[in-house]
C-alpha positions in Angstrom: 0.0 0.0 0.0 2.9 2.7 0.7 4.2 1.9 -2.5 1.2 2.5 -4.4 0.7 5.7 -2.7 4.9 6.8 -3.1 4.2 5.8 -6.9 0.7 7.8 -6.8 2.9 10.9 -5.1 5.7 10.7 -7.9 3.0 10.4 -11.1 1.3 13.0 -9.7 4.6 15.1 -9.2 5.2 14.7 -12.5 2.0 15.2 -14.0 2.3 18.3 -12.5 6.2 19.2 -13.7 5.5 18.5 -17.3 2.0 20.9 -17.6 3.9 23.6 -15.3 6.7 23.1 -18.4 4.5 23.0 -21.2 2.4 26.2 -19.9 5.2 28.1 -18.3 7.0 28.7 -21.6 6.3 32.3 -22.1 4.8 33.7 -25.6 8.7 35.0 -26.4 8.8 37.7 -29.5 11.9 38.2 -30.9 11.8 41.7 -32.8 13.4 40.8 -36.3 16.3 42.6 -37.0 17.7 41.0 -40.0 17.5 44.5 -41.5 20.3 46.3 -40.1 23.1 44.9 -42.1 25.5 45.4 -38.5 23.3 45.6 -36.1 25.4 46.9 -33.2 23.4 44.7 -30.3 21.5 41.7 -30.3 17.7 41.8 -30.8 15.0 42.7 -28.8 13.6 39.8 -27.6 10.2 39.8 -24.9 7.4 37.9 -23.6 4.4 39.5 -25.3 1.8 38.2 -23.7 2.9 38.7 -20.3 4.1 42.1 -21.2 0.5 42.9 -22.1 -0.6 42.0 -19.0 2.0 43.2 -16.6 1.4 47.1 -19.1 -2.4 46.7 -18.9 -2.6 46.9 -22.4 -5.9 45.4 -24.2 -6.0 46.5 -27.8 -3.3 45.6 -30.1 -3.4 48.9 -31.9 -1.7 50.8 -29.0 1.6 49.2 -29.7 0.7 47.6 -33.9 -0.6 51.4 -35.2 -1.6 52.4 -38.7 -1.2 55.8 -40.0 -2.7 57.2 -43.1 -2.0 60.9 -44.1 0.0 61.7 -41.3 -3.3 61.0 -38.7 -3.7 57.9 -36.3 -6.3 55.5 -37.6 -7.5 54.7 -34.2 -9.4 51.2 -34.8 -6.8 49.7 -37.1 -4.0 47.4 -36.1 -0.8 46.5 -37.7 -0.4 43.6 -36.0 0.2 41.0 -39.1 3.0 43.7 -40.0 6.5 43.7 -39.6 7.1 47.4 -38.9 9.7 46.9 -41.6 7.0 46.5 -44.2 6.5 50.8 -43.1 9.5 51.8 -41.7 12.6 51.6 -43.9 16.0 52.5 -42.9 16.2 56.2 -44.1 13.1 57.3 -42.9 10.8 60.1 -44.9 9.1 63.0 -44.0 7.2 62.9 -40.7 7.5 58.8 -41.0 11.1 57.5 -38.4 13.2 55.6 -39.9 12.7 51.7 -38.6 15.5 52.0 -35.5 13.9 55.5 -34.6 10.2 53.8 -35.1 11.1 50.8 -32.4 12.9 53.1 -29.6 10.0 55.9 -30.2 7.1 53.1 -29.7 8.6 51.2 -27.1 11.3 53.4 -25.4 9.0 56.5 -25.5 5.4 54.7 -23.9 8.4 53.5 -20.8 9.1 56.6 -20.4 5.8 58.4 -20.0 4.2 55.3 -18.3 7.8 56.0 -16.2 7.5 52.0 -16.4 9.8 49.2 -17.6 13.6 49.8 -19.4 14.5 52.2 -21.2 18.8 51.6 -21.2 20.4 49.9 -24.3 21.5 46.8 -22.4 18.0 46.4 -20.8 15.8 45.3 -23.6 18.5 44.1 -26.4 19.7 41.1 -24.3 21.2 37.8 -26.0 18.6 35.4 -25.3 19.4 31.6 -25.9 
């Protein structure tokens, strides 16, 4: 009987480590940088959906916009984008180039939320 219930206690153990594995793995977005031809740090790689979360943010139109003429269209997302696909390297008129588009979306909402990082070495991490 004690050995059905140490063998009960382990399976159960490791029911419980394998789901915690499979669901603890974190919805990780690696930001492609492929187009800087020397890009000078790694790229920016986060969870997204715990981001989300932890920043309170719902829609996915506060981060993924779409502009047209110069104005905000306020109930359209980007979000099957790269921001490549708007932003090129140059930049042109009132439109950043792609670098300046990244650190003024995600750099600039840190620092008037006065939340999360806003140094170099704080978001371009090498993740393995």
């Amino acid at each position: 009987m004690k050995a059905y219930r140490l063998f009960a206690f382990v399976f159960i153990l490791a029911i419980i480590f394998v789901f915690t594995a499979a669901y603890s793995q974190e919805d990780l977005v690696v930001l492609d940088n492929s187009i800087f031809e020397n890009a000078q740090r790694p790229p920016v790689a986060f969870p997204h959906e715990q981001h989300n979360e932890m920043a309170q943010i719902d829609e996915c139109n506060e981060c993924h916009h779409v502009y047209e003429d110069g104005k905000l269209l306020e109930d359209e997302s980007s979000e099957d984008q790269s921001c490549a696909e708007c932003h090129d390297l140059e930049g042109s008129g009132r439109q950043p180039a792609l670098m300046k588009a990244y650190h003024l979306n995600c750099k600039g909402c840190h620092m008037k939320q006065k939340k999360g990082p806003v140094m170099c070495g704080e978001c371009h991490r090498n993740v393995q």
